[in-house]
The first five atom37 places (N, CA, C, CB, O) and aatype in JSON, in Angstrom:
{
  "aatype": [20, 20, 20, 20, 20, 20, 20, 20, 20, 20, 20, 20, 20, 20, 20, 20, 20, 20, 20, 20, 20, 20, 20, 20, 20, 20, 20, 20, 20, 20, 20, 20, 20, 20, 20, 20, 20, 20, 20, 20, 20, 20, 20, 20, 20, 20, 20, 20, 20, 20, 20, 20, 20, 20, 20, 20, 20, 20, 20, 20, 20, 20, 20, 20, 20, 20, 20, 20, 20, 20, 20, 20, 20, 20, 20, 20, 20, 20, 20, 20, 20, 20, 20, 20, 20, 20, 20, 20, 20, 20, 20, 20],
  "atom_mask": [
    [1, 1, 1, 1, 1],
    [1, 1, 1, 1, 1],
    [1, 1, 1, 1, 1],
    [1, 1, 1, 1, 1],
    [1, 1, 1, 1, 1],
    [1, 1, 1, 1, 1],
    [1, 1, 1, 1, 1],
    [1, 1, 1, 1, 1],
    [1, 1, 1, 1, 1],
    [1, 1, 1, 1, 1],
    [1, 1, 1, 1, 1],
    [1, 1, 1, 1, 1],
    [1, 1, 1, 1, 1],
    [1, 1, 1, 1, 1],
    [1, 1, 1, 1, 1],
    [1, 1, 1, 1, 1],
    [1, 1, 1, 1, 1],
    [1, 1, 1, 1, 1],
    [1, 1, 1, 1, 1],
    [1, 1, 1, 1, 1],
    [1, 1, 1, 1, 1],
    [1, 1, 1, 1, 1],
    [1, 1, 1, 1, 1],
    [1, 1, 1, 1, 1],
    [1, 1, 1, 1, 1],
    [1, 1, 1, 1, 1],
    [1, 1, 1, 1, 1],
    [1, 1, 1, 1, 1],
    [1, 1, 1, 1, 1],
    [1, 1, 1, 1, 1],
    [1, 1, 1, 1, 1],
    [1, 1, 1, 1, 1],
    [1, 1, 1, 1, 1],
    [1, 1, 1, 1, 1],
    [1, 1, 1, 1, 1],
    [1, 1, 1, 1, 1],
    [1, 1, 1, 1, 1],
    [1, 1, 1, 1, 1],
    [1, 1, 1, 1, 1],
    [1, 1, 1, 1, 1],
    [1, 1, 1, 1, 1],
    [1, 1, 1, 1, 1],
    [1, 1, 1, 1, 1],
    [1, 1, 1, 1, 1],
    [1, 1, 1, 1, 1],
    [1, 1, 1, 1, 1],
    [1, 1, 1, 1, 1],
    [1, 1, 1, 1, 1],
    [1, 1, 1, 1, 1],
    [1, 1, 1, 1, 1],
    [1, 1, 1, 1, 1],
    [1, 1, 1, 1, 1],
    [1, 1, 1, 1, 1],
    [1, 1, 1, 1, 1],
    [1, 1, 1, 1, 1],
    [1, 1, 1, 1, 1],
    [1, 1, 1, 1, 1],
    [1, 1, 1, 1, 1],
    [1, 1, 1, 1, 1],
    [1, 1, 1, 1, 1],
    [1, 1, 1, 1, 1],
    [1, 1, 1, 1, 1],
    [1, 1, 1, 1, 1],
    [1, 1, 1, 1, 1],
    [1, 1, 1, 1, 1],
    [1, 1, 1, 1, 1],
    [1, 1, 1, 1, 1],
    [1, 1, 1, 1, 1],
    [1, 1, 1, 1, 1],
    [1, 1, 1, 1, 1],
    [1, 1, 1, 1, 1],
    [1, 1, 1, 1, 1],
    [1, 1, 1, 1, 1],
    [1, 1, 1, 1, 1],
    [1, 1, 1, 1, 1],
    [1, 1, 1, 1, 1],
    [1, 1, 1, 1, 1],
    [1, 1, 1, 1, 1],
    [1, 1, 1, 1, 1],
    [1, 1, 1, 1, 1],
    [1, 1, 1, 1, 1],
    [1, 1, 1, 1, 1],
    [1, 1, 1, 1, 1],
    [1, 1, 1, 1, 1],
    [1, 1, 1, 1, 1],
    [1, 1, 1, 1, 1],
    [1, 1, 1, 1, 1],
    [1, 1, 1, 1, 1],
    [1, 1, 1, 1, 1],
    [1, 1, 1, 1, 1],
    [1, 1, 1, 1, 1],
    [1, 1, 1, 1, 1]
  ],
  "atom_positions": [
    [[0.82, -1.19, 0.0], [0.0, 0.0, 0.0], [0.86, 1.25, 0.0], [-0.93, 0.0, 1.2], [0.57, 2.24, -0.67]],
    [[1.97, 1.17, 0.79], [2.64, 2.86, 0.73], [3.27, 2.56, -0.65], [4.04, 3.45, 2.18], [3.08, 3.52, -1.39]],
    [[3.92, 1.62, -1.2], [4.31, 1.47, -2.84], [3.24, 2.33, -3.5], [4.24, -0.24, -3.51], [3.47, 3.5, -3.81]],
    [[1.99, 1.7, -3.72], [0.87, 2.52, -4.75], [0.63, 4.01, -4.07], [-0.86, 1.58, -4.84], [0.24, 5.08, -4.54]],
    [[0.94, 3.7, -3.06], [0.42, 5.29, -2.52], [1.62, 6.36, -3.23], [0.46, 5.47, -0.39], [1.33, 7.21, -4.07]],
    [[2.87, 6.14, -2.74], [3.8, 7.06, -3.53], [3.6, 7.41, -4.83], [4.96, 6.6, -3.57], [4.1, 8.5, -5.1]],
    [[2.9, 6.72, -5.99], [3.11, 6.19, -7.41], [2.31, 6.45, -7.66], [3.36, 5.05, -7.88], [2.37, 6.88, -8.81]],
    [[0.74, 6.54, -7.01], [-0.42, 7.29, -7.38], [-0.44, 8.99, -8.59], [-0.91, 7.61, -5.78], [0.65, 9.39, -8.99]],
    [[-0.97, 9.31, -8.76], [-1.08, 10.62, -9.25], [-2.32, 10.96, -8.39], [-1.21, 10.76, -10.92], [-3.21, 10.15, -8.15]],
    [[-2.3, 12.48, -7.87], [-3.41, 13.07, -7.82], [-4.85, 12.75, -8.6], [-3.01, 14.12, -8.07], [-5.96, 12.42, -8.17]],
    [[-4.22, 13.03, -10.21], [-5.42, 12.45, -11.23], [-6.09, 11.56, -10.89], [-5.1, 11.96, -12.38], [-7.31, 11.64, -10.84]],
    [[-5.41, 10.52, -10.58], [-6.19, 9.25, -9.77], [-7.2, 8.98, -8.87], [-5.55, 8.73, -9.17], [-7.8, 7.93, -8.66]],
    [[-7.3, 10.06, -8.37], [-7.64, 9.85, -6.94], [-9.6, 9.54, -6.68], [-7.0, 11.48, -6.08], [-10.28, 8.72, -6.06]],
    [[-9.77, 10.34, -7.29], [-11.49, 9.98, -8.03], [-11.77, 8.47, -8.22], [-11.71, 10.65, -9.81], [-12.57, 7.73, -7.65]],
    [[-10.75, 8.23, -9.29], [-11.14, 6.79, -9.85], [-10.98, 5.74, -8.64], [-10.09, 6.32, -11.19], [-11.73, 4.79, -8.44]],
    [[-9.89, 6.09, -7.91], [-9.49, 5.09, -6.7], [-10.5, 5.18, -5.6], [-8.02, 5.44, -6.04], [-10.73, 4.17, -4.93]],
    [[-11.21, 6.46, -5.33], [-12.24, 6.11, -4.32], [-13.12, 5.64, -4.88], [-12.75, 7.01, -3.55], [-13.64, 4.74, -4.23]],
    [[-13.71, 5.87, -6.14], [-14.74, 5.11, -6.87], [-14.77, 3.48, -6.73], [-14.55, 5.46, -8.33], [-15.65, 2.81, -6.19]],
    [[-13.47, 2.99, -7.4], [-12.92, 1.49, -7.61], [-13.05, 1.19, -6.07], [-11.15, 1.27, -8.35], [-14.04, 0.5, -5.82]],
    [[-12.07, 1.67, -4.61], [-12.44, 1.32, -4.12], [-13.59, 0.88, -3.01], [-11.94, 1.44, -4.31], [-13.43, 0.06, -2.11]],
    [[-15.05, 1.81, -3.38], [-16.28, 1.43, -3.37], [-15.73, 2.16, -1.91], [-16.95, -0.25, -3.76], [-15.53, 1.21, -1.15]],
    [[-15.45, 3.28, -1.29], [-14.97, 4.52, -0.21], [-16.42, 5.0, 0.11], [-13.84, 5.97, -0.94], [-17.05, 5.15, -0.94]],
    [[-17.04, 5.24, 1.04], [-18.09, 6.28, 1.32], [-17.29, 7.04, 1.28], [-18.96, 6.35, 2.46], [-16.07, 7.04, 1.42]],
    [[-18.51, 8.2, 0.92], [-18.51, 9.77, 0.79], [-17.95, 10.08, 2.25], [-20.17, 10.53, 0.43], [-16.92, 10.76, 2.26]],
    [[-18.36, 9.79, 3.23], [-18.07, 10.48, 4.79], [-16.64, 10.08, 4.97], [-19.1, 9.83, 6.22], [-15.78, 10.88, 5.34]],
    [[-16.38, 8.63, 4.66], [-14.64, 8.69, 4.45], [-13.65, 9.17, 4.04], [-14.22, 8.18, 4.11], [-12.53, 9.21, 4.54]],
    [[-14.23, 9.73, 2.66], [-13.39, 10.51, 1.67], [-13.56, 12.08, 2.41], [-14.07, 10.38, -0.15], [-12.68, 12.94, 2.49]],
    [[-14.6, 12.15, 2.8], [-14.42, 13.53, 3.29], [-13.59, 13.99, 4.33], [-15.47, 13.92, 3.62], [-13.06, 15.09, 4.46]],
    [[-13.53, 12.27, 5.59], [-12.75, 12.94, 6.56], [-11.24, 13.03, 6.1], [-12.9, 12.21, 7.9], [-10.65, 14.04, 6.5]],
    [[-10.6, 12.24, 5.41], [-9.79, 12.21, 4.78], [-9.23, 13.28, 4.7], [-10.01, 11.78, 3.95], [-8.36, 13.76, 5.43]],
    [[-10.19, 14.05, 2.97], [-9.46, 14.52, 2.31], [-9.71, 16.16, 3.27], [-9.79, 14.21, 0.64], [-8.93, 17.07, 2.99]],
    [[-10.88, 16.45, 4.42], [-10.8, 17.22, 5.0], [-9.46, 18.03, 5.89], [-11.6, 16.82, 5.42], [-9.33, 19.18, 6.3]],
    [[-8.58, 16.83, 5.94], [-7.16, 17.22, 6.8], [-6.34, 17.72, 5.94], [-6.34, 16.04, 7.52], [-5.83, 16.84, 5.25]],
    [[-6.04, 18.64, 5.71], [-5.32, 19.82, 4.42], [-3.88, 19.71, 5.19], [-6.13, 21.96, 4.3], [-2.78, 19.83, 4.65]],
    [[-4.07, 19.52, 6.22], [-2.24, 19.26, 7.28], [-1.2, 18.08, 6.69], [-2.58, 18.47, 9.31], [0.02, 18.08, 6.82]],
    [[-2.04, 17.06, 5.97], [-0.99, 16.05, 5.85], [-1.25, 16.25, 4.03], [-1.35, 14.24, 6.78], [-2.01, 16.83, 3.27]],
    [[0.11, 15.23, 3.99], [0.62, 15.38, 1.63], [-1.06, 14.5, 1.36], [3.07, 13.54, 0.56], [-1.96, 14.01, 2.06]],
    [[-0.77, 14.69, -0.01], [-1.92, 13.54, -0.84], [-1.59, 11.91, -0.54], [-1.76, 13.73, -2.79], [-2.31, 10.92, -0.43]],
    [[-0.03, 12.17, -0.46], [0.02, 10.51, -0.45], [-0.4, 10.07, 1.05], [1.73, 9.84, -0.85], [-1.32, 9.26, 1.06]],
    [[0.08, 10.42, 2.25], [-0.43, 10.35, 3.4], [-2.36, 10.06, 3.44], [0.14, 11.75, 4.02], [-3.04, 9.11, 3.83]],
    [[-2.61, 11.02, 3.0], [-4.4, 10.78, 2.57], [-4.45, 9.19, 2.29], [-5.02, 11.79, 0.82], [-4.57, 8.21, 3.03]],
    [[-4.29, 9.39, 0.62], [-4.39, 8.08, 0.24], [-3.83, 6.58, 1.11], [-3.75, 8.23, -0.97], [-4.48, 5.56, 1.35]],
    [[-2.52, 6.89, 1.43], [-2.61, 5.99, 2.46], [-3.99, 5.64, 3.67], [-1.51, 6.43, 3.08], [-4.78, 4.71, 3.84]],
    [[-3.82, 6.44, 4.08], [-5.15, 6.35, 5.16], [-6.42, 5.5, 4.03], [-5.82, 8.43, 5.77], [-6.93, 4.39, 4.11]],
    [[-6.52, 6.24, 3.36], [-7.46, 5.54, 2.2], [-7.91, 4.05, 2.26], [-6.71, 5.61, 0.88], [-8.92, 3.35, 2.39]],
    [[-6.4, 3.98, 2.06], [-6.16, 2.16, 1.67], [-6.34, 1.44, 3.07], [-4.29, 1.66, 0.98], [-6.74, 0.28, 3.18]],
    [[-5.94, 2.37, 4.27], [-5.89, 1.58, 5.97], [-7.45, 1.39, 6.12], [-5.14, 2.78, 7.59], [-7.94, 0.53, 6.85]],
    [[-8.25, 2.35, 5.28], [-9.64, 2.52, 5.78], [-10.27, 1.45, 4.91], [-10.31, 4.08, 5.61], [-11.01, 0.69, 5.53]],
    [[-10.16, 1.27, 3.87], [-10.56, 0.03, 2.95], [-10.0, -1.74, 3.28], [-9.91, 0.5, 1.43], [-10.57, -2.81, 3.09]],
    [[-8.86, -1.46, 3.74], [-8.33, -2.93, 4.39], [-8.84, -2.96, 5.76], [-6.57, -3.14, 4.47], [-9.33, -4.06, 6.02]],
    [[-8.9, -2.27, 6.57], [-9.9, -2.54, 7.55], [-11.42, -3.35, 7.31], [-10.15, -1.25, 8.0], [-11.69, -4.45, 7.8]],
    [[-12.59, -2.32, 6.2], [-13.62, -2.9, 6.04], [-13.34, -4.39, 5.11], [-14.54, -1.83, 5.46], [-14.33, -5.11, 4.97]],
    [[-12.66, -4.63, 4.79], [-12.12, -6.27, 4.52], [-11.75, -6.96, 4.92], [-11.53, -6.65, 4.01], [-10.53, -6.8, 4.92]],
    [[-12.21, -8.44, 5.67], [-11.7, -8.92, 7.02], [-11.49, -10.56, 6.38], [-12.99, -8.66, 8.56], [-12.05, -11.6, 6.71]],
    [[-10.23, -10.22, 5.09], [-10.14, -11.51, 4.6], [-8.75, -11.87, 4.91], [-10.5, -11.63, 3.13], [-7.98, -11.08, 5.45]],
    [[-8.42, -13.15, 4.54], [-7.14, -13.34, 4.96], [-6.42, -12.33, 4.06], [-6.65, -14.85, 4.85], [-6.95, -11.77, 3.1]],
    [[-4.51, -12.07, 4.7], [-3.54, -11.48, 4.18], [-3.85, -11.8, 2.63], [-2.19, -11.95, 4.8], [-4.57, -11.01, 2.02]],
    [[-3.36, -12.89, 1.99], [-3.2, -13.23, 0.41], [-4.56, -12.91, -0.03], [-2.74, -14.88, -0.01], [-4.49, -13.16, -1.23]],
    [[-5.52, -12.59, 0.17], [-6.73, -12.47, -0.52], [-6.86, -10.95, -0.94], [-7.94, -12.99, 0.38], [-7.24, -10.36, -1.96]],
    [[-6.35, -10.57, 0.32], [-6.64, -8.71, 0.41], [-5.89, -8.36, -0.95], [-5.71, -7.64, 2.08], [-6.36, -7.97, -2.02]],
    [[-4.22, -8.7, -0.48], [-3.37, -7.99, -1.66], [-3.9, -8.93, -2.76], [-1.49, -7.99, -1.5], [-3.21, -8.58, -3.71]],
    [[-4.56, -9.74, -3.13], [-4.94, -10.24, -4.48], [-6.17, -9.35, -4.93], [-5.33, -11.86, -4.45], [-6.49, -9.19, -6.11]],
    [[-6.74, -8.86, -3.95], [-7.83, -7.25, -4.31], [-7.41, -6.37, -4.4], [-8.77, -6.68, -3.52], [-8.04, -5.6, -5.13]],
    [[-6.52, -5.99, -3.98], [-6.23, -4.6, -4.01], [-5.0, -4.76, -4.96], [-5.96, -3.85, -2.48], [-4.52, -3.66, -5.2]],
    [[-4.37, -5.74, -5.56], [-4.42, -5.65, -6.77], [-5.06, -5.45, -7.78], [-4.19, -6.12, -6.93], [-4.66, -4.69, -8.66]],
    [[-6.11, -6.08, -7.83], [-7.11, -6.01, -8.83], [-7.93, -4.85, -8.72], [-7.91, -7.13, -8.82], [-8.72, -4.75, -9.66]],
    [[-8.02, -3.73, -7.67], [-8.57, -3.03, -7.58], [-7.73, -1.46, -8.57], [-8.85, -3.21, -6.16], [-8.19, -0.45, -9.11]],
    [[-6.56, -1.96, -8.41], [-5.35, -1.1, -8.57], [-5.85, -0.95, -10.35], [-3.51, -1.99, -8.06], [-6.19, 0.06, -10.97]],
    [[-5.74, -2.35, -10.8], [-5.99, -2.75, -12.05], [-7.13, -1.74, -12.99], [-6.46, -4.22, -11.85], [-7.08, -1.07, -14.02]],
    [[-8.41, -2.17, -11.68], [-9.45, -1.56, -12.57], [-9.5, -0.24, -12.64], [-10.68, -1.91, -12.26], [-10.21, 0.49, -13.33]],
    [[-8.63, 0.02, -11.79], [-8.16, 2.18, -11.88], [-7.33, 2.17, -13.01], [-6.93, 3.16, -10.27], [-6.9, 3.29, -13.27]],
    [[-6.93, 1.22, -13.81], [-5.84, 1.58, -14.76], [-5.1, 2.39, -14.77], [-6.07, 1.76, -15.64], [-5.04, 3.56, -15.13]],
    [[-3.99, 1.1, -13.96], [-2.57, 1.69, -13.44], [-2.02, 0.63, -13.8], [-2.26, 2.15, -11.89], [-1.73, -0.06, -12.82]],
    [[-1.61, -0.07, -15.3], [-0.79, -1.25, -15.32], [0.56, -1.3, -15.01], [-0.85, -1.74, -16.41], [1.13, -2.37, -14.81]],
    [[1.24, -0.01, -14.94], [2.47, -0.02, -14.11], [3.02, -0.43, -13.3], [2.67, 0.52, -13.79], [4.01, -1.17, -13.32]],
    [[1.98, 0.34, -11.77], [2.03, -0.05, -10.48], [1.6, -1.45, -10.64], [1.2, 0.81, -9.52], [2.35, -2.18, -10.0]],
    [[0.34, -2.31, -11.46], [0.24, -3.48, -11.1], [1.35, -4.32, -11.16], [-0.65, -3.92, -11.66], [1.81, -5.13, -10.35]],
    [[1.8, -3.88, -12.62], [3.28, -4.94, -12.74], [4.21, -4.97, -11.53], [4.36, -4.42, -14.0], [4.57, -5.95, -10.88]],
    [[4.57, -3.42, -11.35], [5.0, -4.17, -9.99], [5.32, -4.23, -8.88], [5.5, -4.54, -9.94], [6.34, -4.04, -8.23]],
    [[3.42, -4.78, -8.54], [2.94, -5.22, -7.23], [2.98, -6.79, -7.33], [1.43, -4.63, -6.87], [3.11, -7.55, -6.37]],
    [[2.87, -7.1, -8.46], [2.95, -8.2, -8.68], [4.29, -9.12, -9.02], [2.17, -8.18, -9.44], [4.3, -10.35, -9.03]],
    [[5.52, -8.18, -9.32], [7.13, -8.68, -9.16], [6.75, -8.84, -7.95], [8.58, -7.71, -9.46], [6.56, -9.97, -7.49]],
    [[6.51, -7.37, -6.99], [7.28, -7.25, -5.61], [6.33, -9.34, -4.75], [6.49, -4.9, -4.41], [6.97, -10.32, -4.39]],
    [[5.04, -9.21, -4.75], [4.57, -10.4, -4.21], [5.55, -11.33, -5.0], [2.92, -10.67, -4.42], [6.39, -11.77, -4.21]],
    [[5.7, -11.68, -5.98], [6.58, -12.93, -6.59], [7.87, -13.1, -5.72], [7.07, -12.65, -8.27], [8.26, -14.06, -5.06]],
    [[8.47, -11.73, -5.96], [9.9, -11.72, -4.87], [9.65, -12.24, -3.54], [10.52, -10.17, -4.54], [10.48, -12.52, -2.67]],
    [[8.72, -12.31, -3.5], [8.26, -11.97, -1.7], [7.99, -13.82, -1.47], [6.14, -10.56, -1.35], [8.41, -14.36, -0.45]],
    [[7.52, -14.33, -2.18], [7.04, -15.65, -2.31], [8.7, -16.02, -3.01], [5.36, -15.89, -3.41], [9.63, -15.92, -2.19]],
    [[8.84, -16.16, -3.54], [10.91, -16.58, -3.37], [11.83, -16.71, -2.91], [11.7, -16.28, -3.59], [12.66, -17.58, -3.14]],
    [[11.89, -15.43, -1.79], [12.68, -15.38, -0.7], [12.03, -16.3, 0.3], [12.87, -13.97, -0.23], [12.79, -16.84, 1.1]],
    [[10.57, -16.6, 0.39], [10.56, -17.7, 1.43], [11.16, -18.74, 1.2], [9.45, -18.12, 1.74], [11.69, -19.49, 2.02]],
    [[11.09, -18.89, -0.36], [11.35, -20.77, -0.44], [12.54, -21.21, -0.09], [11.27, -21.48, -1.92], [12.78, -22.41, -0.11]]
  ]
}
């Protein structure tokens, strides 16, 4: 999550509360704190969306990949999807 958060664009940011299906009162408290950067926001974003998802670890980041996706960001997906591969390698 702080990976996509850095890598985000502003532009984005619409489509990402959209994709990630965010109430309005979330986005507001959010984006109401003018004290912290955009990426800080968005972070919070993503803490507030993995919270209301109470699936295992590998399921989440297999959504929020795909969530990443349907914002069309094939960049960042590519690689979120090295970084998990690496990540699953170094265990073995």
């Amino acid at each position: 999550m702080n990976y996509t958060a850095t890598k985000c664009t502003e532009d984005d940011f619409e489509r990402i509360c959209l994709k990630f299906k965010l109430t309005a009162d979330d986005v507001s408290n959010v984006t109401s704190e003018t004290d912290i950067s955009y990426r800080h926001r968005l972070l919070k974003l993503f803490k507030i969306w993995r919270e209301k998802n109470d699936n295992d670890a590998i399921v989440t980041q297999q959504r929020f990949i795909h969530v990443i996706d349907l914002v069309d960001l094939p960049k960042i997906v590519s690689q979120l999807r090295a970084i998990m591969t690496y990540a699953k390698a170094t265990r073995l």
